[in-house]
C-alpha distance (Angstrom), angle and dihedral (degrees) to the residues before:
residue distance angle dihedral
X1 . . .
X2 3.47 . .
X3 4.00 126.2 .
X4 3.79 149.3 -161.9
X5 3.70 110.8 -77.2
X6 3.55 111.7 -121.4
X7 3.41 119.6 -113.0
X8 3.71 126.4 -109.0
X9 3.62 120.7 -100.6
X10 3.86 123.7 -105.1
X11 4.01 90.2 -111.2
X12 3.84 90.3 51.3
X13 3.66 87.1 50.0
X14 4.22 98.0 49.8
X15 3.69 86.2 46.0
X16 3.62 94.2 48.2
X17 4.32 86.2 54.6
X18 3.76 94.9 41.2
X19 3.78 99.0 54.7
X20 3.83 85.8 49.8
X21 3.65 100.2 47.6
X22 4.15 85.1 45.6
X23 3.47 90.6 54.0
X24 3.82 92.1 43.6
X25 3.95 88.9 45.7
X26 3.87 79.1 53.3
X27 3.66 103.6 46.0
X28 4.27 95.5 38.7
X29 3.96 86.8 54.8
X30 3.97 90.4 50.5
X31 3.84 85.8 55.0
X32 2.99 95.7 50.9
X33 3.99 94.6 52.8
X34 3.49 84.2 50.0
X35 3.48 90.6 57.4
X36 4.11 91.0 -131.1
X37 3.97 122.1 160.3
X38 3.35 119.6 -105.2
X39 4.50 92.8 22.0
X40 3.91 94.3 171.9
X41 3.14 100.2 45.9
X42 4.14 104.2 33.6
X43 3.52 105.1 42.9
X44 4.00 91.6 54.6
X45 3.55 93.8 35.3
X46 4.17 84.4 62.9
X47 3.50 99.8 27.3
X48 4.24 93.6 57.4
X49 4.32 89.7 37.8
X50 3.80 89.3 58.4
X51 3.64 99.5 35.3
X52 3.63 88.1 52.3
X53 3.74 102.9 46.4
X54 3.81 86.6 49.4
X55 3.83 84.1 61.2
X56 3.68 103.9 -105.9
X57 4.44 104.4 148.6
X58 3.86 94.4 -115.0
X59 4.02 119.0 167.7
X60 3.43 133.4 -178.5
X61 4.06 101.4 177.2
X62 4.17 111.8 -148.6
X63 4.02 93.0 -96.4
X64 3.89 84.4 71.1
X65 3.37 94.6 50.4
X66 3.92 91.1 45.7
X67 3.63 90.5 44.5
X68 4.10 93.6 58.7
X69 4.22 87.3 43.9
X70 3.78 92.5 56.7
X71 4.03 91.7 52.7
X72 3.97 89.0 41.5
X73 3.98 89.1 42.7
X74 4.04 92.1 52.4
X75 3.57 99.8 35.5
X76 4.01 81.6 59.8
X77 3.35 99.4 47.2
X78 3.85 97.8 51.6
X79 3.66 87.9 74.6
X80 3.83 96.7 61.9
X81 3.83 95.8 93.1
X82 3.74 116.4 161.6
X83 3.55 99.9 -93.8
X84 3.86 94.4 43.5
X85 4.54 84.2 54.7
X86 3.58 89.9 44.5
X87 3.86 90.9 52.4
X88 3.90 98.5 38.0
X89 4.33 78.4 64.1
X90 4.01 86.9 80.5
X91 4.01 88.0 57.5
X92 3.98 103.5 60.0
X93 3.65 97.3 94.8
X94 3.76 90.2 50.1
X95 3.77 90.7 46.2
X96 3.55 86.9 55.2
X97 3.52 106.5 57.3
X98 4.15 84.6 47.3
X99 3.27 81.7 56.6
X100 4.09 100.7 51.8
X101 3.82 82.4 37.2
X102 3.94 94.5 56.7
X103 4.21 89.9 50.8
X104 3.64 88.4 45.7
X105 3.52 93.9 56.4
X106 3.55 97.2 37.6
X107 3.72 88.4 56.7
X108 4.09 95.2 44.5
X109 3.54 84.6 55.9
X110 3.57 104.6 51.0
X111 3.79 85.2 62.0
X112 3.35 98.3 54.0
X113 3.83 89.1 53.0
X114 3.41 93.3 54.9
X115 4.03 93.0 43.9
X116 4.12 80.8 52.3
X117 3.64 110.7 43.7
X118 3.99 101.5 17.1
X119 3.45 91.1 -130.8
X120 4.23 118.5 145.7
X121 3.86 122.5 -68.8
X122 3.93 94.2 -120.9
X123 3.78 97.6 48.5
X124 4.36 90.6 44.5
X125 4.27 84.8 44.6
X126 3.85 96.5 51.4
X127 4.04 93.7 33.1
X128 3.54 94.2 53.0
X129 4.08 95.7 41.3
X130 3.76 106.2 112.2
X131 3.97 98.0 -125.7
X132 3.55 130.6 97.3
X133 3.97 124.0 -45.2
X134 3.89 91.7 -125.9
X135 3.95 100.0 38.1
X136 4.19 88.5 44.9
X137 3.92 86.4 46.5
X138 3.54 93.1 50.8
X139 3.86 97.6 49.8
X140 4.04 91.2 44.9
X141 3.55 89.8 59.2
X142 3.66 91.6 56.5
X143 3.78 86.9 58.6
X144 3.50 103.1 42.3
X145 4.17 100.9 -88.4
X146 3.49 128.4 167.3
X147 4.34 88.8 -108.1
X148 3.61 92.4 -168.3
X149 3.93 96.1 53.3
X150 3.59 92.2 31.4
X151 3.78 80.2 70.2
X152 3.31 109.6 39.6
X153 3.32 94.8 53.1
X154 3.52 91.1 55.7
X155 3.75 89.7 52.1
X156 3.44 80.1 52.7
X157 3.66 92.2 60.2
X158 3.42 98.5 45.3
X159 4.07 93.3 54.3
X160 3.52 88.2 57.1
X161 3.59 92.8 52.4
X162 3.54 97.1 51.4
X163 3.63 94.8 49.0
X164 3.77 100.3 43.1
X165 4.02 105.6 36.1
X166 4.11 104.5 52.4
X167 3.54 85.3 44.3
X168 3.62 99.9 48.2
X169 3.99 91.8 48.1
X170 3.53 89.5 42.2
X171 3.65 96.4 52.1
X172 4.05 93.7 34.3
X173 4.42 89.0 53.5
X174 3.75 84.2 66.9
X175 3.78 105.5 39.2
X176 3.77 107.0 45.5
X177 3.84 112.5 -40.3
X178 4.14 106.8 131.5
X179 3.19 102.8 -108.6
X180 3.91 119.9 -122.1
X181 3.89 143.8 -162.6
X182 3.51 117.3 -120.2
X183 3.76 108.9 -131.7
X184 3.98 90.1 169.9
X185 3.76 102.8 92.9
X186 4.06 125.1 162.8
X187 4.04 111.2 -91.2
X188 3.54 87.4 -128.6
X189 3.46 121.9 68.2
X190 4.07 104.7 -177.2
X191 3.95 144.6 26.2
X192 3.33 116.1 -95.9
X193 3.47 116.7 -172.4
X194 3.73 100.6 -154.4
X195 3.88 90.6 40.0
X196 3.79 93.8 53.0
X197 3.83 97.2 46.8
X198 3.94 79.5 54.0
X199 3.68 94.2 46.3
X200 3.45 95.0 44.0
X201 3.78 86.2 57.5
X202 3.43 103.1 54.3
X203 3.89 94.7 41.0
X204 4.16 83.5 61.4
X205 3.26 90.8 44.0
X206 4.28 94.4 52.4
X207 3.90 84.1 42.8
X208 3.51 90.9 57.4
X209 3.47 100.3 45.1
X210 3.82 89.3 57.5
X211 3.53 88.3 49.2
X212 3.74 97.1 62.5
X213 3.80 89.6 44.6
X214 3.79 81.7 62.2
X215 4.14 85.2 -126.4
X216 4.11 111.7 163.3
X217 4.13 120.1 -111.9
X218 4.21 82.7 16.8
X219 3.98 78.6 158.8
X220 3.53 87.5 62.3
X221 3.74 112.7 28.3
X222 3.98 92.6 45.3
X223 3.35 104.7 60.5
X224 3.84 89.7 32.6
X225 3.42 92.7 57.0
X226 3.75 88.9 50.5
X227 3.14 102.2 50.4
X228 3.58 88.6 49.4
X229 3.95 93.8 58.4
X230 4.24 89.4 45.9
X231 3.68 85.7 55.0
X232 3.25 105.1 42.1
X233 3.64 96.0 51.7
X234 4.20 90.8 53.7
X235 3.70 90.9 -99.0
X236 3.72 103.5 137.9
X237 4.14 103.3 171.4
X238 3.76 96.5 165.6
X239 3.72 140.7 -45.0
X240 3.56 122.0 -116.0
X241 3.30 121.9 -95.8
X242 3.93 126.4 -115.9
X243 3.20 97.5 -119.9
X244 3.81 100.6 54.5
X245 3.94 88.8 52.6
X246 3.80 94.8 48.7
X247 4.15 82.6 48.7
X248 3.90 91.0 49.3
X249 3.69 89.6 52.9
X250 3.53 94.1 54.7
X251 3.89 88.0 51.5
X252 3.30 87.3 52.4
X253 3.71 100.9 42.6
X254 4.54 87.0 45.3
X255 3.88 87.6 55.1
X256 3.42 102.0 49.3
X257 3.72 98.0 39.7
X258 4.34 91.6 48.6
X259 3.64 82.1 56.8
X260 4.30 83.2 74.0
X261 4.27 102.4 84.7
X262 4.07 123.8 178.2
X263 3.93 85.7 -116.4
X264 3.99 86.4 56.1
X265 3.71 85.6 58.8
X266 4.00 83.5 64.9
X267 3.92 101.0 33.5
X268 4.13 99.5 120.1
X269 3.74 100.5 -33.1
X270 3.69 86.7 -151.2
X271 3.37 107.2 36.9
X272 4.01 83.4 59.4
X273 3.56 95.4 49.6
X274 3.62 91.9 55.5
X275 4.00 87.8 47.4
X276 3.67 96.6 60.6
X277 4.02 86.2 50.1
X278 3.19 100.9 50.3
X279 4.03 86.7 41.0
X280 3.80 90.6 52.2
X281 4.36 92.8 47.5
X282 3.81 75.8 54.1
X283 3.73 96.9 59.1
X284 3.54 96.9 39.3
X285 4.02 92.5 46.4
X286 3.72 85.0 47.7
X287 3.47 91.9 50.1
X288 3.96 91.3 55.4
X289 3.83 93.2 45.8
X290 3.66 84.8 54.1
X291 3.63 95.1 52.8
X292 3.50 92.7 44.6
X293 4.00 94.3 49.4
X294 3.88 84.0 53.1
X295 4.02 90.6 58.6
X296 3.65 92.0 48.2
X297 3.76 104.6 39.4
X298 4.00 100.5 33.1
X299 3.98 92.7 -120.0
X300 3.79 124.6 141.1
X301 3.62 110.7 -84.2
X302 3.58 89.1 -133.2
X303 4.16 88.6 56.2
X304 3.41 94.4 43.8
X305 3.82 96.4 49.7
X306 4.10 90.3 45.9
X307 3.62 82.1 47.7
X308 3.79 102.4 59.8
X309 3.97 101.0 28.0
X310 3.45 114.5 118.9
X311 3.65 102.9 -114.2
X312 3.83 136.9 97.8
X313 3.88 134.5 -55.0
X314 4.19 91.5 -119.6
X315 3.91 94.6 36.3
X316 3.90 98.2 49.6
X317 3.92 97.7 32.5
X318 3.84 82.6 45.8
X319 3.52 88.7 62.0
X320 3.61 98.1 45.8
X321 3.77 93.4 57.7
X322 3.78 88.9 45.2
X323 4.11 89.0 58.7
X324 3.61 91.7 31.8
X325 4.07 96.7 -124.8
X326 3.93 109.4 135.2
X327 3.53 114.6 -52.9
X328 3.85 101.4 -179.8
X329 4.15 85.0 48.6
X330 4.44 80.2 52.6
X331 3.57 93.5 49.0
X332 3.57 105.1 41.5
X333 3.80 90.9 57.5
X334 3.74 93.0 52.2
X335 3.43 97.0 43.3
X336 3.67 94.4 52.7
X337 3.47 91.9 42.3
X338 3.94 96.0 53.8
X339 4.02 91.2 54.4
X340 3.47 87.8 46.9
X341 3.55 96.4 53.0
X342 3.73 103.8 38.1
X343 4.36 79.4 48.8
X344 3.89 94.4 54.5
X345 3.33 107.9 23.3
X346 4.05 97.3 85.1
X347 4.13 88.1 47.2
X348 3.56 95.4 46.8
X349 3.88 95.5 43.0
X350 4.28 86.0 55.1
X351 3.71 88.6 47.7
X352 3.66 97.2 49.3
X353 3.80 90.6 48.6
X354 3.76 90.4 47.0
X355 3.90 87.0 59.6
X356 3.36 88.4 43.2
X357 4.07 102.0 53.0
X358 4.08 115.9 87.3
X359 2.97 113.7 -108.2
């Protein structure tokens, strides 16, 4: 007879989270000496993933991750002054099609999983939908999806993202991108100590309000959405300061990387391989869409191609404030694509499978 394993104890637990913060601490401050983009979040982000799926006990429990989504989440929404809303207006029928372009895609490549690992429609249609790992996970189980490969492969996805994107743009600033002028700066302009406490509150407070609604990436849309509102309105309470963001990357780059355990190193060999090539078409297709928005809509290349890559609101409009190239443009495409998808997904899923059935 077989029973409930007991769980760890709370020592076991803070250990577990200090050794990976150290070695995040660690691994952000050898990015930065290496002068790579994206330092806080990177260098933990592959520091914690290998550490992990060489079997060290690393664990990042979710108030970490929530934690570095609320100081991504504000920091974003702090740039939403009126003028920068009333602007972003002239961009909803491009955000549309990136939108209809990132379900497209999604969907295209959920077939060509299936076609290259054999694995069930549902679990390749929910893996391969460009939305969040947890949200996508959620809604494939509903339908019968493989949950644990749903998200892995997702995790999948997003490593790929990290590692490819902020390097690319990096790399592509100083060897031919046309180079651009941010005009989106933060509303604020300096900590306040009494205006952060303040701003800190009210960002929990939209955070948790999402939460009860049971809305996806509350962490991130709450206090975004806040922050938007203060802004827009010409309240300016305080900016956050640089070291909180660098921290909330670091959360951020811990949670995602503790995801990586040595059995996920054996999870379907092959339906993993085919992940990370169907994830990579992805990049480079959104890559191409990007460029090709840019031609049409007379936006920075390097915006456009941020804008349209098929990675996450905090880890692409991360990168855009990093190089300076438009985050409110960044993170009102991802934003509006996430609803969108989390919205559709479940109705287009039934209506594909409905095609699909014999008749």
């Amino acid at each position: 007879m077989t029973g409930t394993p007991l769980a760890r104890p709370r020592w076991y637990r803070a250990a577990t989270l200090a050794a990976a913060l150290l070695l995040a601490l660690a691994a952000a401050l050898l990015c930065v000496r290496l002068d790579t983009p994206l330092p806080w979040m990177i260098g933990p982000l592959f520091a914690s993933a290998g550490a992990c799926m060489l079997g060290v006990p690393l664990k990042a429990p979710v108030q970490v991750r929530y934690a570095g989504q609320w100081a991504i989440g504000t920091t974003l929404g702090l740039y939403f002054t009126a003028q920068v809303v009333g602007t972003l207006a002239s961009w909803a029928g491009w955000i549309v099609l990136a939108v209809l372009f990132a379900l497209a895609l999604g969907m295209a490549a959920g077939r060509l999983l299936q076609a290259l690992s054999g694995a069930d429609f549902v679990t390749c249609f929910f893996a391969m939908a460009v939305g969040g790992a947890s949200e996508m996970a959620a809604q494939g189980e509903r339908h019968g999806a493989a949950v644990e490969r749903v998200a892995a492969a997702h995790s999948v996805r997003m490593m790929l993202v990290v590692a490819t994107i902020p390097f690319a743009i990096r790399w592509w600033s100083g060897h031919g991108l046309p180079a651009v002028i941010d005009l989106y700066v933060p509303g604020a302009t300096e900590v306040r100590v009494a205006g952060l406490l303040l701003l800190i509150a009210l960002t929990a407070l939209g955070a948790l309000a999402l939460m009860r609604l049971d809305s996806p990436n509350a962490w991130v849309i709450g206090p975004l959405l806040v922050a938007m509102v203060l802004t827009a309105s010409g309240l300016h309470l305080s900016r956050i300061p640089e070291w909180m963001i660098h921290l909330g990357q670091l959360f951020i780059g811990v949670s995602l990387g503790t995801r990586f355990t040595p059995a996920f190193v054996h999870t379907a060999p092959r339906f993993m391989a085919g992940a990370a090539v169907c994830a990579l078409l992805m990049i480079g297709l959104g890559a191409a869409f990007g460029a090709l928005l840019a031609a049409l809509a007379g936006i920075n290349p390097g915006v456009a191609v941020l804008a349209t890559s098929p990675g996450g609101i905090a880890e692409m409009s991360l990168t855009a404030r990093v190089l300076h190239l438009g985050v409110p443009i960044v993170t009102a495409f991802h934003v509006t694509r996430m609803v969108a998808v989390v919205l559709l997904i479940g109705p287009l899923y039934r209506r594909s499978a409905a095609r699909r059935a014999p008749p």
